[in-house]
C-alpha positions as CSV (number, residue, x, y, z in Angstrom):
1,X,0.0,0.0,0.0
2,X,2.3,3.0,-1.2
3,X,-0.6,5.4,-1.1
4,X,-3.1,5.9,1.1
5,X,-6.1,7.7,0.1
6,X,-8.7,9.5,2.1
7,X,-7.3,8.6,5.3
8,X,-9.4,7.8,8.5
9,X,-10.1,5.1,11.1
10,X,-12.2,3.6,9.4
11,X,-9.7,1.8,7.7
12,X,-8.7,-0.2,11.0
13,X,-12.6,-1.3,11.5
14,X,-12.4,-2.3,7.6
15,X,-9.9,-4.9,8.5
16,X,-11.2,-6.0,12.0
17,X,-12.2,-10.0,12.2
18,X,-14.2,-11.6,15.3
19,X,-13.4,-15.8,16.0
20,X,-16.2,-18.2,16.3
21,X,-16.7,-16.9,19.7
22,X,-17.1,-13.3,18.6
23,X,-13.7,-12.2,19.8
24,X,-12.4,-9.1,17.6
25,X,-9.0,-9.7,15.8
26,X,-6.5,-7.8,14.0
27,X,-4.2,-10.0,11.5
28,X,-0.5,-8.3,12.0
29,X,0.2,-9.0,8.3
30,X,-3.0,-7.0,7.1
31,X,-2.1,-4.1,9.7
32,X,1.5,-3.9,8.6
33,X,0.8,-2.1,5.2
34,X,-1.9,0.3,7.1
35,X,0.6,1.7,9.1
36,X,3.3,1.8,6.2
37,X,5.8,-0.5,6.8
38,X,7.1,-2.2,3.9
39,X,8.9,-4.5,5.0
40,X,8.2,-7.4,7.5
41,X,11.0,-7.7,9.3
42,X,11.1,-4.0,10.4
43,X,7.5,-4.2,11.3
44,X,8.1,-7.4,13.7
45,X,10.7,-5.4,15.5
46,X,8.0,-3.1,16.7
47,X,5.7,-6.7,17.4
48,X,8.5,-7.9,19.6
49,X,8.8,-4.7,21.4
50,X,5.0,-4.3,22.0
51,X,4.9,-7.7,23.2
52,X,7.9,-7.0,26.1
53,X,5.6,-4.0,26.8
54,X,2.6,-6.5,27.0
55,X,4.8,-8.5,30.1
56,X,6.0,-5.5,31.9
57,X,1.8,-4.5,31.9
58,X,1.6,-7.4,34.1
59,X,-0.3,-8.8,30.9
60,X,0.2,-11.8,29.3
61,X,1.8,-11.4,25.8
62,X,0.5,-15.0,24.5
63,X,-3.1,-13.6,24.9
64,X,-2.7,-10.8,23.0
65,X,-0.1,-11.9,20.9
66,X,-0.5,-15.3,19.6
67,X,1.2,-16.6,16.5
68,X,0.0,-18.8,14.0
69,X,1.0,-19.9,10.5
70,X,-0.3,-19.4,7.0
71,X,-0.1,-19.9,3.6
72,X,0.8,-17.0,0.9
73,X,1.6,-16.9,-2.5
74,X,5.0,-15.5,-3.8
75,X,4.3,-16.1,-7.6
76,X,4.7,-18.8,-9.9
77,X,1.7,-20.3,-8.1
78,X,3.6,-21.2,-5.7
79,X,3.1,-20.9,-1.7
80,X,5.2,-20.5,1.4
81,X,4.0,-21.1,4.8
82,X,5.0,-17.4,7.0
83,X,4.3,-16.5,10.4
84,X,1.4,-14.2,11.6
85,X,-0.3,-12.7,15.0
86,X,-3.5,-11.9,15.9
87,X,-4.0,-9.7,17.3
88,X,-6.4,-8.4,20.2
89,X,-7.4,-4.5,20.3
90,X,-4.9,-4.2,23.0
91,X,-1.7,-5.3,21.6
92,X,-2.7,-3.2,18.4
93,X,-2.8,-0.2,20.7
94,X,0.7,-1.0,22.1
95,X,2.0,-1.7,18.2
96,X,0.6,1.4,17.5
97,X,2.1,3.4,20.8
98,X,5.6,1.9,19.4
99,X,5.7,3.3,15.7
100,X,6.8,6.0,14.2
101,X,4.0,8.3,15.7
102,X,5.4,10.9,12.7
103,X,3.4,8.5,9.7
104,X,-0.1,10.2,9.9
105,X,-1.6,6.3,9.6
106,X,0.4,5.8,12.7
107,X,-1.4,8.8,14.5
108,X,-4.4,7.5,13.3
109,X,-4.2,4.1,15.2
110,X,-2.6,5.9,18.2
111,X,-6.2,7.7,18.1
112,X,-8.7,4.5,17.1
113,X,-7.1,2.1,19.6
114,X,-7.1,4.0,22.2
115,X,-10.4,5.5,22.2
116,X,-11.8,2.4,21.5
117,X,-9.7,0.6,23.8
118,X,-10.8,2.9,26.4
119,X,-14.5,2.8,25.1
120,X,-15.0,-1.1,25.6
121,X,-13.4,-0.7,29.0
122,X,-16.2,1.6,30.3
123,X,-18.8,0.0,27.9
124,X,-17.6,-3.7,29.6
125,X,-17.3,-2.1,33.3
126,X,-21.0,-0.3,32.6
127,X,-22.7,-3.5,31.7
128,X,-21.4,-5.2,34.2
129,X,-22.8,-3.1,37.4
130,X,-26.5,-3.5,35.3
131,X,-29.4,-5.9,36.9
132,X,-30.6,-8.4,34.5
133,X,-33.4,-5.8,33.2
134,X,-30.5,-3.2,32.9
135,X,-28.5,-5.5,30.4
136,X,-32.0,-6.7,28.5
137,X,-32.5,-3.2,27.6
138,X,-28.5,-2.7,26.5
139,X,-28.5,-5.8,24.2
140,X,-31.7,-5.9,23.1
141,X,-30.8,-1.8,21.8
142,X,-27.5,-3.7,20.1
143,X,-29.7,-6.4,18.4
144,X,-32.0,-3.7,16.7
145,X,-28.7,-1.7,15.6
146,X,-27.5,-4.9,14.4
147,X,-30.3,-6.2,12.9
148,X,-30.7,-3.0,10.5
149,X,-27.2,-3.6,9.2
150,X,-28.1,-7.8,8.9
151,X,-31.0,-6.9,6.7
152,X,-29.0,-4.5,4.5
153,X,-26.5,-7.1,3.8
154,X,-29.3,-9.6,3.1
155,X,-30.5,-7.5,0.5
156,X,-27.0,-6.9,-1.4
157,X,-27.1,-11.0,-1.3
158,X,-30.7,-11.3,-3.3
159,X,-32.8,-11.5,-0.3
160,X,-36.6,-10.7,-0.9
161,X,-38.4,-12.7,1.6
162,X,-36.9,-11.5,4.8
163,X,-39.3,-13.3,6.9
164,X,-37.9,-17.0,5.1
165,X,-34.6,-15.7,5.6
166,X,-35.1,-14.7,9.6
167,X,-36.4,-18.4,10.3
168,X,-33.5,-19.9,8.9
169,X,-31.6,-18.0,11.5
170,X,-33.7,-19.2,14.1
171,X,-34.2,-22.5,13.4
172,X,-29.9,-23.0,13.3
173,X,-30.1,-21.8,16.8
174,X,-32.9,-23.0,18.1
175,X,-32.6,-26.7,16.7
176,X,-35.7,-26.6,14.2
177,X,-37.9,-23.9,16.0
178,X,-39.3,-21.4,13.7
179,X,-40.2,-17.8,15.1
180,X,-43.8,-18.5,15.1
181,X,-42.8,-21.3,17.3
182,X,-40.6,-19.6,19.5
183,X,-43.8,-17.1,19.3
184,X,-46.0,-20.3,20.7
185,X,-43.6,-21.8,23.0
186,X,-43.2,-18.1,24.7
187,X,-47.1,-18.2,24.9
188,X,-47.0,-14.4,23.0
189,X,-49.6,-13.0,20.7
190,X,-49.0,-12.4,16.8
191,X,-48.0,-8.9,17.4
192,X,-45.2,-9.6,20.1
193,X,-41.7,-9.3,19.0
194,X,-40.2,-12.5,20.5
195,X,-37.1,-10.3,20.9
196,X,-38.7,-8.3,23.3
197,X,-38.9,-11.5,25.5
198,X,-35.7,-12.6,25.7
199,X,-33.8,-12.1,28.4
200,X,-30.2,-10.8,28.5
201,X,-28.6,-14.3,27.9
202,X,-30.9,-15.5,25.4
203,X,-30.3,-11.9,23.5
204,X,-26.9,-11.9,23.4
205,X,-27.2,-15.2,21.6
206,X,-29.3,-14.2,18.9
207,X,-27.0,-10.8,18.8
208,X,-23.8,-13.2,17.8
209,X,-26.2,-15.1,15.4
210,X,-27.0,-11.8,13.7
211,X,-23.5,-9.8,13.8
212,X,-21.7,-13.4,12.5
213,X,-23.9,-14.0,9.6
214,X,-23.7,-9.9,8.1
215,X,-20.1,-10.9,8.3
216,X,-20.0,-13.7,6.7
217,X,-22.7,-13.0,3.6
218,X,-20.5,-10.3,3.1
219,X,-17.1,-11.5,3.4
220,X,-18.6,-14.7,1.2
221,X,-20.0,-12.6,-1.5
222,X,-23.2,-14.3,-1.0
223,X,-25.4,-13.2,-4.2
224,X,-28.5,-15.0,-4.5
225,X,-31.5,-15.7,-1.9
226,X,-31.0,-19.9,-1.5
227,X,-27.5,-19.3,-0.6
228,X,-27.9,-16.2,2.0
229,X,-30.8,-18.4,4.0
230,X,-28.6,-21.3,3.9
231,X,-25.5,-19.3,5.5
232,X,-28.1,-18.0,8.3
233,X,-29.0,-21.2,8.9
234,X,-25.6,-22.5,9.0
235,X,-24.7,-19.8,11.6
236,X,-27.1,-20.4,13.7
237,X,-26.4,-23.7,14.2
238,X,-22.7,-23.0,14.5
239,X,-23.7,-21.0,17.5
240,X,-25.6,-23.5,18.9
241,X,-22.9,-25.6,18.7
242,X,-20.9,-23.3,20.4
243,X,-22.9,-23.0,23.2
244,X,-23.6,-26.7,23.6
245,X,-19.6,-27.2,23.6
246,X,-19.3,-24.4,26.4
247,X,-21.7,-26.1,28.5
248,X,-24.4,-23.4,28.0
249,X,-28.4,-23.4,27.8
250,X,-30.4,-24.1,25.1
251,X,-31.7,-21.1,24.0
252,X,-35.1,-22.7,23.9
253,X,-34.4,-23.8,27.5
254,X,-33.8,-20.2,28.7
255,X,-36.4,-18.9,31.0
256,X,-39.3,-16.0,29.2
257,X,-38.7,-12.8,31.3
258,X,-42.5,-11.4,33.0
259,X,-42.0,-8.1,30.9
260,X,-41.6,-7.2,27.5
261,X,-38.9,-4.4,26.7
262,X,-41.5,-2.1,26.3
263,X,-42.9,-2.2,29.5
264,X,-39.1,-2.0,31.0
265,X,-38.3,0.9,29.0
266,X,-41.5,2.8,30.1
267,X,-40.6,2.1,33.7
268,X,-37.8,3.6,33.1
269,X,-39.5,6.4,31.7
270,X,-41.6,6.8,35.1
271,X,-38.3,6.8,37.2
272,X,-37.2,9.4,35.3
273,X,-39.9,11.7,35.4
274,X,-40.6,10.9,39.2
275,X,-37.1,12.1,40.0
């Protein structure tokens, strides 16, 4: 990348990945060209140091530093098997913190990382001190927002019937169950949004069904309807999987919360104006 146009950070984001489990990820080889360094080797001198800054944190640099191996091409259609890190948000702060702050992509990370760094601290240290109606209302707010950007990337991939495609979803995570029979099973009426009785655990499922499959429709180039149901599907029951290998409920065995997220948020509402 010898030029960099239109500059922002953005272009971090652009290149962030999440593992099955939803963790974010940076890939060292894909940052190295961001922050203008041509050449490997002078860019894994500025890994290793990170990394020593990583131990003297009190942090563990295997965390937030480990390596793994893959395959690249080098012409001729041949390949060569080369070293890689991924690597967390944190360790891309401290790569970033130990480059040449004078490259304006440099600044530019020094900036992303650590406001976002510091973002998901308060964001993580927020949700935690929340009652279990507290983080209901949180997710369920991140499962709309995310839900808007599922259905837009549904749409580039040929999707028309939206309803179709949203069962495939939930019948990968809920092991055949339709939404009209997670509707039933809930005992609501045909106008309840069965999202709005979920509570917080059961949410945050769904939320990694629906951020994982936007990713991968558009990182697969999905372009026609069959195909884009068939990945939600296959999601789904990836994180089903997941949660089964974790030692985790069923998402049809979760318990139905009393209240709906309306009547929560107009609760809240009351507070408010009573104080």
């Amino acid at each position: 990348m010898n030029e960099i146009k239109e500059y922002n950070t953005n272009v971090f984001e652009s290149i962030k990945h999440l593992d099955k489990n939803g963790n974010e990820y940076w890939e060292a080889r894909e940052l190295m060209p961001i922050l203008e360094y041509n050449k490997w080797e002078n860019f894994h001198k500025v890994i290793k140091k990170s990394m020593v800054a990583c131990e003297t944190s009190n942090n563990s640099a295997l965390d937030h530093f480990p390596e793994f191996r893959k395959m690249v091409e080098i012409g001729s259609k041949t390949k060569r098997e080369t070293i890689d890190y991924k690597l967390s948000r944190y360790a891309c702060y401290l790569i970033v913190q130990n480059s040449n702050p004078q490259k304006k992509s440099v600044a530019l990370g020094q900036t992303y990382f650590a406001v976002q760094t510091r973002k998901q601290e308060l964001t993580e240290e927020y949700f935690k001190s929340l009652d279990e109606d507290g983080r209901r209302l949180v997710v369920r707010g991140q499962t709309i927002d995310k839900n808007k950007l599922l259905y837009r990337a549904a749409k580039d991939s040929g999707v028309e019937n939206y309803g179709k495609f949203t069962n495939y979803g939930y019948k990968g995570l809920y092991g055949g169950e339709t939404a009209s029979d997670i509707a039933k099973r809930k005992g609501l009426h045909n106008n309840e949004e069965i999202l709005d009785y979920m509570g917080s655990e059961e949410l945050a499922d769904n939320l990694f069904r629906i951020v994982q499959t936007e990713a991968k429709l558009k990182k697969d180039k999905v372009n026609n309807e069959d195909d884009a149901n068939d990945t939600h599907y296959e999601v789904g029951s990836v994180v089903r999987e997941t949660i089964k290998k974790l030692g985790g409920t069923m998402p049809e065995n979760l318990p139905t919360p009393e209240k709906s997220i309306q009547e929560l948020e107009l609760e809240k509402l009351k507070e408010l104006q009573n104080q």
